[in-house]
Structures are given as C-alpha cells and as structure tokens.
DRENTIMAR-517852 format. One record per atom (N, C-alpha, C, CB): x, y, z. Coordinates in steps of 0.1 Angstrom, whole numbers, plus 5000, padded with zeros to 4 digits. Each point is the difference from the previous one (the first is absolute). Last residue first. Glycine has a CB too. Example, Ala and Ser with C-alpha at 12.3 -4.5 7.8 and 13.67 -1.06 7.14 Angstrom:
<sites>
512849785071;500950115000;499250115008;501249944978;499149495021;499150125000;500950125000;498149885012;
</sites>
This chain:
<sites>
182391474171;498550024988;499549844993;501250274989;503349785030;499549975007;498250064997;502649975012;500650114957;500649905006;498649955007;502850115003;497650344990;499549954989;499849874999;500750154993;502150045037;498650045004;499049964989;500850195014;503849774982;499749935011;498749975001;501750085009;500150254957;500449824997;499349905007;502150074996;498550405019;498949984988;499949864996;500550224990;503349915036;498749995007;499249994990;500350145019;503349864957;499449855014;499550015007;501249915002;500250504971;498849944990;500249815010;500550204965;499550275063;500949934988;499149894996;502550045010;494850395004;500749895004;501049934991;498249985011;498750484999;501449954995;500749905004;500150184998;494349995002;501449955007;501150024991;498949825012;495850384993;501350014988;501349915013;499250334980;495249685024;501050055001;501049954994;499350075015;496049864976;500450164999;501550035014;496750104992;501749444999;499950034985;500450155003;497949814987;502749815050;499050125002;500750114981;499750005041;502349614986;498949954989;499050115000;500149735004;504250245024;500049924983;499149974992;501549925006;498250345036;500250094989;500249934986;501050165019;496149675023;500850014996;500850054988;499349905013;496449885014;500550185003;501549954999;498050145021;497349574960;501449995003;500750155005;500049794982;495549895005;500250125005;501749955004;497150095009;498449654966;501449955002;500650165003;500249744982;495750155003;499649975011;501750005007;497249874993;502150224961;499850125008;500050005015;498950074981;503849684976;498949965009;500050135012;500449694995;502250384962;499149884995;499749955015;501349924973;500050525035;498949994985;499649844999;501550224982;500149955069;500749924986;498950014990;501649815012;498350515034;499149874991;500950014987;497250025007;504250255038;499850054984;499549795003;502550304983;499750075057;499649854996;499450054988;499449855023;504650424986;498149975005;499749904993;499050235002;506450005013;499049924991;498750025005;501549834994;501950525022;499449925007;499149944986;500250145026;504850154964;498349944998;499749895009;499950034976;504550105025;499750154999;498249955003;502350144979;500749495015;500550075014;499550124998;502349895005;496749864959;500149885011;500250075017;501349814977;500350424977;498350025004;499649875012;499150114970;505349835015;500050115005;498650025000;502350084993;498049485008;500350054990;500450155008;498449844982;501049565030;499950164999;500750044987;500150045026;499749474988;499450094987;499750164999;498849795000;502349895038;501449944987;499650104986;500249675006;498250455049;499849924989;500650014988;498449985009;501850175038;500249895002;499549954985;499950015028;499550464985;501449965000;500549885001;500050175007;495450014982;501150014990;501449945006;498850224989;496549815030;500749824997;501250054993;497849814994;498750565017;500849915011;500749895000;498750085008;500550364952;499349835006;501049925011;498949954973;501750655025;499849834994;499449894998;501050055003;502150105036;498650094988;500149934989;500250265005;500649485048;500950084984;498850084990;502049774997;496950185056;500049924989;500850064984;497649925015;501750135043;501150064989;500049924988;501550085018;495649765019;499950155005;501050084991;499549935025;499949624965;498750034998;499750155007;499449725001;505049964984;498950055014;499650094991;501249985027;499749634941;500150125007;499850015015;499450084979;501949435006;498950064996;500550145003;498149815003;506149974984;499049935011;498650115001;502449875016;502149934951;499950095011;498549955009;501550224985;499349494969;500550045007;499550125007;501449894988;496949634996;500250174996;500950055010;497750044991;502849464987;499850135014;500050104999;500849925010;498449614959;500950055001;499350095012;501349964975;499549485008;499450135008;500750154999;499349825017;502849774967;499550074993;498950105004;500949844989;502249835033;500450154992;499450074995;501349934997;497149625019;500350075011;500550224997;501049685007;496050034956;500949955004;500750105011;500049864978;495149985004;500950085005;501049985004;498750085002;497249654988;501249994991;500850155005;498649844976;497750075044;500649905007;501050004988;498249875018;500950604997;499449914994;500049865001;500250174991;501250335037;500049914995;499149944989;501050015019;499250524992;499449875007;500249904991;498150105013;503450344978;500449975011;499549845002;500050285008;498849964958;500849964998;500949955013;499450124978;496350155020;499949914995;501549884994;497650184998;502750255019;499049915012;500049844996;498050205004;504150114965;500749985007;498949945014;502050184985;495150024978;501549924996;501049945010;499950164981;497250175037;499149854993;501149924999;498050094985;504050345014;499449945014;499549835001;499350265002;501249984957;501449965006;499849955014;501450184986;493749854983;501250095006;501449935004;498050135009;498749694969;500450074989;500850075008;498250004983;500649455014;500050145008;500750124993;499949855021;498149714961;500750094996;499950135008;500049884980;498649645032;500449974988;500750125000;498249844990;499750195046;500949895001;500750034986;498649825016;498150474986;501050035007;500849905004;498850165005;497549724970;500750104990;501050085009;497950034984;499149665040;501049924989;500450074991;499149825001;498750385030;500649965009;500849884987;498150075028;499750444965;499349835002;501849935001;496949994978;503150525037;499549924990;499749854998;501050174995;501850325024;498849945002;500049944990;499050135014;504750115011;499549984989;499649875009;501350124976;500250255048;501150044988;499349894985;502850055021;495550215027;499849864996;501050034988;497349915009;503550335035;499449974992;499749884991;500550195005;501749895036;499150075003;499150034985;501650095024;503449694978;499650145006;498950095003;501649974992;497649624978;501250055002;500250145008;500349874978;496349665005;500250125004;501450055003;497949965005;498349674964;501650085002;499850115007;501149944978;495049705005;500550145001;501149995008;497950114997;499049534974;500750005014;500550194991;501149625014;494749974980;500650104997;501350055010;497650054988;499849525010;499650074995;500650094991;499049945016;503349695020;499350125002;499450034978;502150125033;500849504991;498850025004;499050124997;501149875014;503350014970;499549885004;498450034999;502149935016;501150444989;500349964984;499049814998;503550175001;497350045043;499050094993;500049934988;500250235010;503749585009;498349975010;498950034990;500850105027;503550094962;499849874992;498849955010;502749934990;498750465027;499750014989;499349904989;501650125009;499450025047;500249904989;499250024988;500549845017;499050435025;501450074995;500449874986;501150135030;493950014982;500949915008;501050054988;498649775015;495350264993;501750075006;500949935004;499250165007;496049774966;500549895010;501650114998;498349684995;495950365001;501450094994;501349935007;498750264998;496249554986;501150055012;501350064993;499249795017;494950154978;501550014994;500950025010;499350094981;495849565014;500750135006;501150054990;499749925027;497349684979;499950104987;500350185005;497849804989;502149655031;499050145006;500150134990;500549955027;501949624961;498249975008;499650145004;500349755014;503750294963;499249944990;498749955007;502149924985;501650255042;499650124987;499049904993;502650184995;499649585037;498950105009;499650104989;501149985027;502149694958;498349945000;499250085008;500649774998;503650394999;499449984984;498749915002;502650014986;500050055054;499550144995;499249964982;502550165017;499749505003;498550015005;499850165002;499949755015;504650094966;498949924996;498149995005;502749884998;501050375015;500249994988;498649994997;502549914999;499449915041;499050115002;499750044987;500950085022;502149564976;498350035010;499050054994;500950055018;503849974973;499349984993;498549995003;502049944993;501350185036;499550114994;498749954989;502550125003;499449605022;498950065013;499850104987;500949985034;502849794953;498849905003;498650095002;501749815013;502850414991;499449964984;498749935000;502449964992;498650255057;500949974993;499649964984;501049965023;497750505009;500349924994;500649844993;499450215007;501050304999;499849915012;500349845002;498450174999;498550164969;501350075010;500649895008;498950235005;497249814966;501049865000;500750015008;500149954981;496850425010;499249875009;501149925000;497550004992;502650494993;501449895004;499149875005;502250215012;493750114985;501950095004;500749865001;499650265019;495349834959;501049885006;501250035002;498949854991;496250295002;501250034998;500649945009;499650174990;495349824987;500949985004;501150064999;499049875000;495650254987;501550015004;501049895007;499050215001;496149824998;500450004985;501149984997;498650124996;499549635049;500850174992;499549944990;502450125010;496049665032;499849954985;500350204994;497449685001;503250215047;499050084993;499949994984;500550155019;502649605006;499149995012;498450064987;502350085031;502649864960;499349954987;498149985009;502949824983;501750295038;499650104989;498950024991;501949975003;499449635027;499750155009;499650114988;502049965021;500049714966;499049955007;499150125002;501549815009;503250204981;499250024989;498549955006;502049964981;500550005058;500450144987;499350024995;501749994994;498949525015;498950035008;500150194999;499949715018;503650074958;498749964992;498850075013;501049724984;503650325027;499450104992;498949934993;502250134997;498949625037;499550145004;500050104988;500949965024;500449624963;499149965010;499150165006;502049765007;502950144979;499050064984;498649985006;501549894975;501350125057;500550054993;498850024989;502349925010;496749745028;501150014989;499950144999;499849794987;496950095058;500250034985;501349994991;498450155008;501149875040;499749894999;499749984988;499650005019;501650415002;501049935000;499449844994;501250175020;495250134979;500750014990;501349965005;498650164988;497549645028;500350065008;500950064985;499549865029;496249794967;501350075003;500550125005;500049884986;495649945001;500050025019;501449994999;497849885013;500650104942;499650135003;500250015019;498050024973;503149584995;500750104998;499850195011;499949814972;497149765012;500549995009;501450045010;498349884987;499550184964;499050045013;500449995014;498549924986;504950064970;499049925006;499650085010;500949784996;501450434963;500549935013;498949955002;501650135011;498550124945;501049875007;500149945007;500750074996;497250344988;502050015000;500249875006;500650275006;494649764993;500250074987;501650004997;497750165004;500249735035;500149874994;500650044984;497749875017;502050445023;501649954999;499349824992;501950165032;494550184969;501350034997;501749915001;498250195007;497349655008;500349984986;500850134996;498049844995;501850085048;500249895001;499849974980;499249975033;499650454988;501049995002;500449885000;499850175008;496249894988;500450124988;501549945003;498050275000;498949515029;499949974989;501150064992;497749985005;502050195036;501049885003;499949944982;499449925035;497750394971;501050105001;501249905001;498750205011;497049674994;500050064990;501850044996;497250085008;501149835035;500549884993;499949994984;499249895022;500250465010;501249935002;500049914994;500350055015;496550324970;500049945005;501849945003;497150004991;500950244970;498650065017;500649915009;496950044989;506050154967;500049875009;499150025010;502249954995;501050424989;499949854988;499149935011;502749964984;499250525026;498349945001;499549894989;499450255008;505349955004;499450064988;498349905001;502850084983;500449825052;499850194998;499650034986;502150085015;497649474996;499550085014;499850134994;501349865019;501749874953;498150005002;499450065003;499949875003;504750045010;499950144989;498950004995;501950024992;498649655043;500250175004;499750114991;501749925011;498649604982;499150094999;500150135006;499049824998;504849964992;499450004992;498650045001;501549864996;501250085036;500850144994;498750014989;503349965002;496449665028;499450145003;500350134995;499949895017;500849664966;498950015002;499850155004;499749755005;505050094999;499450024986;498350045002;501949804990;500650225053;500349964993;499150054986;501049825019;501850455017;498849954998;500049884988;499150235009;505050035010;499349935011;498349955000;501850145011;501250084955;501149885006;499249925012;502550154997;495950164960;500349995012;500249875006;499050195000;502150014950;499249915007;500550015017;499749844977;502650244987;499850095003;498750015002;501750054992;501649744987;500950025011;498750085008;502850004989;496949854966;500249855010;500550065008;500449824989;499750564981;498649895002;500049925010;499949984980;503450335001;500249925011;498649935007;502150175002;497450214961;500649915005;500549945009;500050054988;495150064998;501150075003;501149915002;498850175009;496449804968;501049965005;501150065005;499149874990;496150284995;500850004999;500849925013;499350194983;495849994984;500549915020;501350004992;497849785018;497550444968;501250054991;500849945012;499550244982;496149815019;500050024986;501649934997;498250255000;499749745045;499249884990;500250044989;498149935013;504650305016;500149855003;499249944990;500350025025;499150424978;501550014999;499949834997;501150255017;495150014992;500349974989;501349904996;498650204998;500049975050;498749894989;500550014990;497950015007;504550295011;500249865010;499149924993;500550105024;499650324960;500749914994;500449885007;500750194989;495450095023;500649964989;501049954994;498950095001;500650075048;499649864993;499549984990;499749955016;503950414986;499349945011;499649844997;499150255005;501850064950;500950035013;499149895012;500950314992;500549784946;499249935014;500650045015;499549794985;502150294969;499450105010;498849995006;501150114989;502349624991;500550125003;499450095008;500949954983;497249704986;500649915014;500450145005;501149714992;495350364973;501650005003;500450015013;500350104981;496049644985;499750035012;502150045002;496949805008;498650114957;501549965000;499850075011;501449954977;494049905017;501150084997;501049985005;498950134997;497549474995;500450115005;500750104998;499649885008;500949594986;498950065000;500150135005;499249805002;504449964995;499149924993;498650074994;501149825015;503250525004;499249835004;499149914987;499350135027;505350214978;498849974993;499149945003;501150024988;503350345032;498849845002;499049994990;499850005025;504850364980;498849974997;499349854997;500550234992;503150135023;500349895003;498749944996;501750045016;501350434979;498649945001;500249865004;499050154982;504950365023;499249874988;498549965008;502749854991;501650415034;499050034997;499849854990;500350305005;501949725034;500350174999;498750074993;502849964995;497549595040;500050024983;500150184999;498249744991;504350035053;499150054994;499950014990;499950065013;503449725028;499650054989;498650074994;501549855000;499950045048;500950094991;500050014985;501549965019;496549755015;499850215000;500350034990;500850095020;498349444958;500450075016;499950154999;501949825006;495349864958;501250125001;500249975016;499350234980;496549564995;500749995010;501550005003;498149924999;498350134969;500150115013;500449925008;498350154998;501649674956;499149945010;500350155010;500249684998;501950364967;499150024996;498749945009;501650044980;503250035033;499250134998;498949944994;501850174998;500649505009;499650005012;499350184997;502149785016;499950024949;499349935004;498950055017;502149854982;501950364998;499150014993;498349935002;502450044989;501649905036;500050145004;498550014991;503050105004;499649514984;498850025013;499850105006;500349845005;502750154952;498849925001;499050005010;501349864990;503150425005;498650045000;499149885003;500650194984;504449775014;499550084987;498450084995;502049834995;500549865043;500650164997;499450084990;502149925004;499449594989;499750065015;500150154999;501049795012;498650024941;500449915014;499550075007;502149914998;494949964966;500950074998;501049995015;498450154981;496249734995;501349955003;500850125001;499849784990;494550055009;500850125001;501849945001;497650175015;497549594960;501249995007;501050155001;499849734991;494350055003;501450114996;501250005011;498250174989;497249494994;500950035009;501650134993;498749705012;495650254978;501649975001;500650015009;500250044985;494650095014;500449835000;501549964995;497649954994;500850554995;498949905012;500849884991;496950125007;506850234989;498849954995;499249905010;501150034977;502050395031;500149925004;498549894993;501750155020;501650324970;498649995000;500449815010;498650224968;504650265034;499549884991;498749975004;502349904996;501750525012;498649974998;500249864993;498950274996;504650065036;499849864999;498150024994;502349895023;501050494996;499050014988;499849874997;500750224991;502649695044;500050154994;499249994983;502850085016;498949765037;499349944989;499550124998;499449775003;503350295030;500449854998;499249934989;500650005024;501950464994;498650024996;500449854993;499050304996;501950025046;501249874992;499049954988;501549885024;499050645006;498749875001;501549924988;496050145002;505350295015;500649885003;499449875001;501150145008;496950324985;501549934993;500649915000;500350125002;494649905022;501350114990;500949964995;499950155012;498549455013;498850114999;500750134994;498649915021;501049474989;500950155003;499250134995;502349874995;497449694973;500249995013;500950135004;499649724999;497050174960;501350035002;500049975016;500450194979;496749724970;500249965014;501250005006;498449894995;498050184958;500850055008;500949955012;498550124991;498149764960;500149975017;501450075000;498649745007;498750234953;500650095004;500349965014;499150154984;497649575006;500050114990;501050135005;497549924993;500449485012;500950145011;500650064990;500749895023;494749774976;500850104989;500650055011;498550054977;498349455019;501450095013;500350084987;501549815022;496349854963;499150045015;500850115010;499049745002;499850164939;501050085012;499549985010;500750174990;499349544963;499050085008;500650035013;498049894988;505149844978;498750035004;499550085007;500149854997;504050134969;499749995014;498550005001;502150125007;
</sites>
C-alpha cells in the first residue's frame, strides 16, 4: 500500500444509549492509501455507511462514535483527527479534505433550483471564488471533469437522466479538490450502461486529480474490477482485508468465499450459482462467537465459543483475515472434508 491519507484506528459506533445502545461498527481499523481506490463490500446491514458516514461526522442523533481515531494526513502539515474537530474547523476541513457521496445520490438535489445554483452555492459557502463569474467558471469545469457540457448547468434536475444527476453529485463533491473521496452505492439504481459510465469516469477522476476514493457497495465482482484493495464487512466488522486480485483469486474467509460465488459469469451455468444461506445477524442479539457461525459450511465448536481476530496471512501480511480456519493458535476438530475443502479452496 502506499502512503496513508486516511488511518480509522479502533473505530467504535453505536446507536441509542445504555443497554440497549445497538452497536453498528465495532473496533473497524484500516488505513486508506494516497491515490487508491479502496473497495468496502458486504450486504445490507452490515455497517459499510454507518462507517462511512462516522468517519465524515455525519451520524444522525442517534448514533455516536463511542470511541477510536480517524486520522487525516495532508500533503503538507500535521495529521489531523477528524474526531476531534468541532465548529468551523471541521466545517473548513471536512469538504476540502475528505467529500462524500451519499446514497440515493441522484435523488438529492433540489427540485426547485437549477444546476448552476446548487453548484455554486457550495463555492459561496466555502469562499471558492472573489466573484460570480469566477464561480459560474469553477462550476462549468466541474460538471466538464464528469462529463456534462457547460450548457448543462441552467437545467433543472427533473430535466437531468439518472446517471446525469449522479454525475453532477460527484461534481459537487469534487467542489473543494478532496484528498478523499467516498462514494456510497454510486451505481444504485442504475441501469448497466449508465453504470459503466460512471465506472468509467471515476477511474479517470482518480488518475487526473490524484485523489483516493473509497467506493461502498453491496457488489463484489464491481470492486473485484475496479478497486485497489477491497475489505469485507460483517455485522459491523471487517472480517478480511486485502489486494483486490488475491481476494478474487483466493478468498480466505467463508463469507468472501460464498459473496464471491454468488455472482454470475458469462460461462455460468443457471445451477450453478450458489446461496448463502439465512440472513445477516440482528445486530441487537448477535450469536456468540464469530457472528457468521451459524450460516457457515465450516464451523467448528470454538466457531460458537471464540470471537476470531483479524490476523495477517504469513505468506502475504497485507492480506488480514478474522477467521478461526486460519488462526495457527487455535485447535479445531474438523472432519477430515472440511480440511479437504479449505485446503481446496487455498
């Protein structure tokens, strides 16, 4: 990995308050390299934008980080922890360090102004620009950077496509030239065409402006495309990290393993997809244990007593896995076709 513009160290994050707080990300640390793109996956539920949106501050009431760091590297300067910024420090930092997409992007644009004015608006309030016509400038080579024509910006967003408004989104995001990107589900939506698009001018917006984006989404095989590095989450943790063609090629967790087997190919034959089975934990009565035990083909009795820890694979360290079939100081009793299997798929 390259050089860190983003470290979240122990992150915490529960919604609610005493006993009955729901705790929706739990001790989550990775690093985010200057200029990759890092892919977060896993399904619905399992933390990704809870995560996301804690390390921008922007939780509802009702959640809060309990505890951890979230640490900015700039270019220049001291590292800086996002966390414990308050007022108009983190209002000035927040946008020109670190901009995020939320999902439902394309929905989320005001209905009664057009493009031009949303766009400088966000100028306005971060003091881009001595001028209006400065400001008509900035905003007329933002939406040239995602694509659209100049002549784009006296639209109305009913008067925009779909993929149209989530490009003018990323636009917006890209107001305060971040170090940061984040991109919640950008395809959501979506049809194949429009995704490819967009796809396709995130990877030319990472290579001209030399950002990183962290791109969030429930598609696996997507990340497996585009992304760098990709990390796995599960019930609020991450269950495995690692370069993005050594987790295609040989995912180590059952989780992984089975994501990854879900999604077609164009040689796939109808039957041969297979389905994980049951359905993510609640998150307010999670099994003890490692939270995946009761939906995976490889438990063990220690599978239901022992919470796994993420651990680095000896032959690649950048490669993290939280699972007991690969953690050397514990003892399983497996039959000898689990062993068979897992060795198998190694």
């Amino acid at each position: 990995m390259s050089e860190a513009v983003l470290d979240i160290e122990e992150l915490v994050v529960e919604f609610g308050s005493g006993p009955t707080a729901v705790r929706a990300v739990d001790g989550v640390s990775l690093s985010i390299g200057r200029g990759e793109i890092f892919g977060l996956a896993g399904e619905s539920g399992s933390g990704k934008s809870t995560l996301m949106y804690a390390i921008t501050r922007l939780l509802p009431p009702a959640g809060h980080v309990v505890s951890g760091r979230v640490v900015y590297r700039p270019r220049t300067g001291e590292p800086v922890d996002f966390l414990g910024l308050e007022g108009r420090a983190l209002q000035e930092l927040r946008w020109a360090s670190m901009a995020i997409v939320t999902q439902a992007a394309m929905n989320a644009l005001n209905p009664v102004l057009d493009v031009e004015a949303q766009l400088t608006d966000v100028l306005r309030a971060h003091g881009v620009g001595e001028n209006r016509n400065a400001r008509h400038e900035r905003a007329a080579e933002l939406l040239s950077i995602v694509g659209i024509t100049a002549d784009r910006l006296r639209s109305y967003p009913h008067q925009l496509s779909g993929g149209m408004r989530q490009r003018v989104m990323i636009a917006m995001s890209l107001a305060l030239s971040p170090d940061v990107l984040i991109l919640d589900e950008p395809t959501t939506a979506l049809d194949v065409v429009t995704q490819r698009q967009i796809l396709e001018e995130i990877l030319e917006i990472r290579e001209r402006l030399d950002l990183s984006i962290v791109f969030v989404t429930h598609d696996l095989a997507l990340l497996f495309e585009i992304a760098d590095r990709v990390a796995v989450m599960y019930a609020g943790e991450l269950i495995e990290v690692g370069d993005a063609v050594g987790l295609r090629d040989a995912p180590l967790h059952p989780y992984s393993l089975a994501l990854r087997a879900s999604f077609p190919t164009l040689t796939t034959a109808p039957d041969a997809l297979s389905r994980l089975p049951g359905a993510p934990p609640d998150l307010r009565a999670l099994p003890g244990g490692c939270p995946f035990h009761p939906r995976c083909d490889f438990r063990d009795v220690v599978c239901e007593a022992r919470r796994p820890r993420l651990i680095a694979m000896g032959d690649d360290p950048e490669h993290e896995v939280a699972c007991h079939l690969h953690d050397t100081s514990v003892m399983m009793t497996r039959p000898a076709s689990v062993v068979a299997a897992n060795e198998a798929r190694r």
